[in-house]
C-alpha positions in Angstrom: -121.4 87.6 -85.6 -123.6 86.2 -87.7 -126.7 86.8 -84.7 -126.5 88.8 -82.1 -129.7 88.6 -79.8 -132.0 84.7 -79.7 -134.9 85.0 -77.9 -136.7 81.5 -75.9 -140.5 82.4 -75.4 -142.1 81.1 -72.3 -146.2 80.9 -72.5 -148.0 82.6 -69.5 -151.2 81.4 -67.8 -153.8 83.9 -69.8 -154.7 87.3 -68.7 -157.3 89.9 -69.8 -154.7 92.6 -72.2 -151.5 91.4 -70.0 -148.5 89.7 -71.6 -148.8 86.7 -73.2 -144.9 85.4 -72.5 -141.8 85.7 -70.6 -139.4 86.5 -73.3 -135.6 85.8 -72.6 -133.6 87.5 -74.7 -129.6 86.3 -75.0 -127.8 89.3 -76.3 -124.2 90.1 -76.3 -123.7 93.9 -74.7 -120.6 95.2 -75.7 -121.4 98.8 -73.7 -122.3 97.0 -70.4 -119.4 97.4 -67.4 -118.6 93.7 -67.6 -118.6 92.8 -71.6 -120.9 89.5 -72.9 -123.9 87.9 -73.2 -126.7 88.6 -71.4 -129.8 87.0 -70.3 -133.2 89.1 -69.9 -136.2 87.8 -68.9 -139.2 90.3 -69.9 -142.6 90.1 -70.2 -144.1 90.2 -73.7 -147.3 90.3 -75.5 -147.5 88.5 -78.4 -150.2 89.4 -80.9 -151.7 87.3 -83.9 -150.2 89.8 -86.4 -146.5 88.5 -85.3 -146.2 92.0 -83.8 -144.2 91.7 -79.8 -144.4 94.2 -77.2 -142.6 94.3 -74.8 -142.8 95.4 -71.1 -138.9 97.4 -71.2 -139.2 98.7 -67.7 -139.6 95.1 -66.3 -137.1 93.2 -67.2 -134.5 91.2 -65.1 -130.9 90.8 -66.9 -128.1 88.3 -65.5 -124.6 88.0 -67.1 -124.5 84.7 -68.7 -120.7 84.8 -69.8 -118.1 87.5 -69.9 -116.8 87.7 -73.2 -114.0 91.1 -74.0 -115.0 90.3 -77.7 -118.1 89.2 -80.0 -117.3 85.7 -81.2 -119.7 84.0 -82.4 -119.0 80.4 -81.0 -119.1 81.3 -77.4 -121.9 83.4 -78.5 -124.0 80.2 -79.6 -122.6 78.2 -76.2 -124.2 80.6 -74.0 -127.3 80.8 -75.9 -127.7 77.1 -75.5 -126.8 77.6 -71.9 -129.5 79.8 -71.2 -131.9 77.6 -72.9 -131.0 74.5 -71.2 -131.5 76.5 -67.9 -134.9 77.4 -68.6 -135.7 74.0 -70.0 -134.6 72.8 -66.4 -135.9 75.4 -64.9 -132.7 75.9 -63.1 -129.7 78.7 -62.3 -129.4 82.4 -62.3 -131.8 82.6 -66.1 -134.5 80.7 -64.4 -133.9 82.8 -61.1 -134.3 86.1 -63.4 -137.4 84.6 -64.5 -138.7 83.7 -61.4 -138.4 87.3 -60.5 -140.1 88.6 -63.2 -143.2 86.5 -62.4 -143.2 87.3 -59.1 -143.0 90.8 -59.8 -145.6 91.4 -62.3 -147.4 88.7 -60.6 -147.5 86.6 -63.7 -148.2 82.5 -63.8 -146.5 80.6 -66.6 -148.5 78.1 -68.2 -149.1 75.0 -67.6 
């Protein structure tokens, strides 16, 4: 596959030194019990110098289609899937990000 991992960046409401984003990171995990792409949501600070960090320990993943193999197609359909649920701000991506916020008691943006 020509990509393996996109990432959608949703702005936060701005904290003193806290993550700037909720990243949501659509990978395909071919060592994972169920093989395929996964969605997960993670908060991030993003600094001026294009460097990301991000917060590994809390993160929220949701199987966003079972796939036995890497193809690169179904790949690119559930990447587009995950970013139409966050543009609607609807399904079990949005839900993982709902958690995350709530969690780390984070605010997205306005």
């Amino acid at each position: 596959m020509a990509s393996d991992r996109k990432t959608i960046y949703l702005p936060l409401t701005p904290t003193e030194g806290g993550p700037t984003h909720v990243g949501v990171s659509v990978s395909y995990w071919k060592d994972a019990r169920v093989r395929g792409v996964y969605a997960t949501a993670t908060p991030v600070e993003r600094k001026a110098d294009g460097v990301d960090i991000w917060e590994v320990t809390s993160g929220k993943s949701v199987l966003v289609a079972e796939l036995a193999r890497a193809n690169a197609k179904k790949f690119e359909e559930a990447a587009a899937n995950v970013k139409s649920q966050t543009e609607s701000k609807s399904g079990p991506v949005w839900d993982a990000v709902q958690q995350v916020l709530a969690k780390e008691n984070l605010t997205l943006a306005a």
